[in-house]
C-alpha positions as CSV (number, residue, x, y, z in Angstrom):
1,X,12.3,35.6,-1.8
2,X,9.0,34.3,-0.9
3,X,8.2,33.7,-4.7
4,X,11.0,31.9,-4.8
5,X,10.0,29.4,-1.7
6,X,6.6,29.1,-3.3
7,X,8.0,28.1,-7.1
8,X,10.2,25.6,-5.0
9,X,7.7,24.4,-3.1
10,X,5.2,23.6,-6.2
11,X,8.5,22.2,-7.7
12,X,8.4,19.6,-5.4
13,X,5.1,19.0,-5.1
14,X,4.9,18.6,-8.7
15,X,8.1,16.1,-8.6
16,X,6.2,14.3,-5.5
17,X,3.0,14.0,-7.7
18,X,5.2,12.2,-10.6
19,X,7.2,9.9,-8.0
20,X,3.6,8.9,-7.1
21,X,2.3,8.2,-10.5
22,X,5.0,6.2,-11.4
23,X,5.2,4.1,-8.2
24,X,1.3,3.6,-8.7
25,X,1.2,2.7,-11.7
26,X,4.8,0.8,-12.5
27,X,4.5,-1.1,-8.9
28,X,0.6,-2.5,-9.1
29,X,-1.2,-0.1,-7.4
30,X,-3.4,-0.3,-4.4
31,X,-5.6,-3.7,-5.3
32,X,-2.9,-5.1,-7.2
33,X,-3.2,-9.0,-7.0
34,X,1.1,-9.7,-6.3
35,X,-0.1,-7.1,-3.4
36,X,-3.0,-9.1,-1.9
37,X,-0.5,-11.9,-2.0
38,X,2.2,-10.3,-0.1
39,X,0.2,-8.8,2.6
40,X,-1.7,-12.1,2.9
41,X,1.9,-13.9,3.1
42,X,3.0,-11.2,5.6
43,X,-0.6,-11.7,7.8
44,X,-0.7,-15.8,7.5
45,X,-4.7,-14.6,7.7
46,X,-6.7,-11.7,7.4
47,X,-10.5,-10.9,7.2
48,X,-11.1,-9.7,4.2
49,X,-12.4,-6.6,6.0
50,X,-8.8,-6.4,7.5
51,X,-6.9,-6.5,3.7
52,X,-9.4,-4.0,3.0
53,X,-8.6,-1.4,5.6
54,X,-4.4,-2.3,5.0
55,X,-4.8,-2.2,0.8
56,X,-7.4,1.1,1.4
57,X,-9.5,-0.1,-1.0
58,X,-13.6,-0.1,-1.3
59,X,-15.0,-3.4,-0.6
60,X,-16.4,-4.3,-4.2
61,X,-13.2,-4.0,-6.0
62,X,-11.5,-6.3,-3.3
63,X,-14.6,-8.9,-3.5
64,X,-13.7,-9.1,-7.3
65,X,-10.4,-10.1,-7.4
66,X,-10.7,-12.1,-4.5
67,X,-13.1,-14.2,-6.1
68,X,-11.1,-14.6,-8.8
69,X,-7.7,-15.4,-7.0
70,X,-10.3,-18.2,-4.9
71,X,-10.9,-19.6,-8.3
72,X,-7.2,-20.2,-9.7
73,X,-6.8,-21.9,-6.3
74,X,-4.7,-19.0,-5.0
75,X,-6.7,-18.2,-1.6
76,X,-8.9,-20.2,0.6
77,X,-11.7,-18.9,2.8
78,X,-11.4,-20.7,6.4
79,X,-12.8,-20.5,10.2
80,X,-10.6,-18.0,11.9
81,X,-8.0,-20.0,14.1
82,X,-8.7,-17.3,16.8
83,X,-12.3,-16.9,16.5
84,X,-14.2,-19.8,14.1
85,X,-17.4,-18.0,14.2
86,X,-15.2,-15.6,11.4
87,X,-14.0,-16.5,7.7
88,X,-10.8,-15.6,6.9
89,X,-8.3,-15.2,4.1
90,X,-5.4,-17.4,3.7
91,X,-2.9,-18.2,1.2
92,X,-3.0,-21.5,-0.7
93,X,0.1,-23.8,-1.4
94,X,0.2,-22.2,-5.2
95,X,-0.3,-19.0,-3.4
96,X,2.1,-19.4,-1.1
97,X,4.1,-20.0,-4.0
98,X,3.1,-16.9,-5.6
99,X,3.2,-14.3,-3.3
100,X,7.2,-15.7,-2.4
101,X,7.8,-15.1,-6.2
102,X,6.1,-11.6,-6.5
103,X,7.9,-10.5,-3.2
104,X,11.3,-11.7,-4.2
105,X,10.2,-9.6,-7.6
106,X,9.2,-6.7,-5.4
107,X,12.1,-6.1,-3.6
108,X,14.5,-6.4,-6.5
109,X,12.5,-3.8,-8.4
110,X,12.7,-1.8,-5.5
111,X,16.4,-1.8,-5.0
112,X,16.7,-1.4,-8.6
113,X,14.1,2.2,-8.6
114,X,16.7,3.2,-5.2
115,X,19.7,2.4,-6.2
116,X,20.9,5.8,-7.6
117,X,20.7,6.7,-3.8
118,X,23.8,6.3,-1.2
119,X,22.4,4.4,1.9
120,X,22.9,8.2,3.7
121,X,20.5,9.6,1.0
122,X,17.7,6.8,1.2
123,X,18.4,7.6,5.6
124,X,17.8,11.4,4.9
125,X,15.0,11.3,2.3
126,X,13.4,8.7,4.3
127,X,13.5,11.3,7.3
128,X,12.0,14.2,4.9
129,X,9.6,12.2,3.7
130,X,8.1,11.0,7.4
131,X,7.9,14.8,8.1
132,X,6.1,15.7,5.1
133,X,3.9,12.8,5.7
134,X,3.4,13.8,9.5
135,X,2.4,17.1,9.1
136,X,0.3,16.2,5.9
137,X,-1.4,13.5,8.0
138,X,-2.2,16.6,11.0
139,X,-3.6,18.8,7.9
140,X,-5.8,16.5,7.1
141,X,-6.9,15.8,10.7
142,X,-7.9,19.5,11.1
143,X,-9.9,19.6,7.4
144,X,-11.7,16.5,8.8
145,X,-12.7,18.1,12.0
146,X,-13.5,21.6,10.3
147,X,-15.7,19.6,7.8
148,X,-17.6,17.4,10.7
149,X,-18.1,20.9,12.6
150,X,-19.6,22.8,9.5
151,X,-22.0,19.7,8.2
């Protein structure tokens, strides 16, 4: 019996690993560029320290395509509204323009990758999913602590 529970539990893990590889790389990844469009769209304006920390991504792969998305006249550096001493991120018209296109793109490939799934079934494996992801995120907690206690 406990065989069994362990072959099923590398089963999924093994079908979780493949739902992540596909959704990484079929959806843009973590720096994808329609991705710094919608969050920007989403934010109105971020530092880019605050896209950073939201796309988890190291600062010199950000700095990159943000240069390059500044250049087609996509983003605009400006004085924060809330605090001018700061530079933030915004959108552009043709950016605007963009990210409205890559989100309307987003969501219909994302009801197209779900739509095999009864609303009841996207409920429930939402609901499995949020407990995996709990107690993976408490597991990870406790490796962090037992790593800062041993260094």
């Amino acid at each position: 019996m406990e065989e069994s529970r362990s072959n099923l539990s590398n089963d999924v893990i093994r079908q979780l690993r493949t739902c992540g590889h596909f959704l990484y790389f079929r959806m843009g990844g973590k720096i994808g560029r329609k991705r710094i469009l919608v969050v920007l769209e989403k934010h109105h304006e971020l530092l880019q320290k605050e896209l950073q920390d939201i796309l988890e991504v190291q600062s010199g792969s950000l700095s990159e395509i943000i240069i390059k998305m500044e250049n087609e006249g996509l983003i605009e550096k400006a004085k924060s509204e809330f605090d001018g001493r700061q530079l933030v991120l915004r959108l552009t018209e043709k950016g605007l323009r963009e990210a409205e296109k890559a989100r309307a793109e987003h969501d219909k490939h994302v009801e197209e990758l779900m739509s095999c799934l009864t609303k009841e079934q996207k409920e429930e494996l939402f609901e499995l999913l949020s407990t995996i992801l709990l107690h993976w995120k408490s597991i990870e907690k406790q490796f962090e602590t037992e790593s800062t206690c041993s260094s």
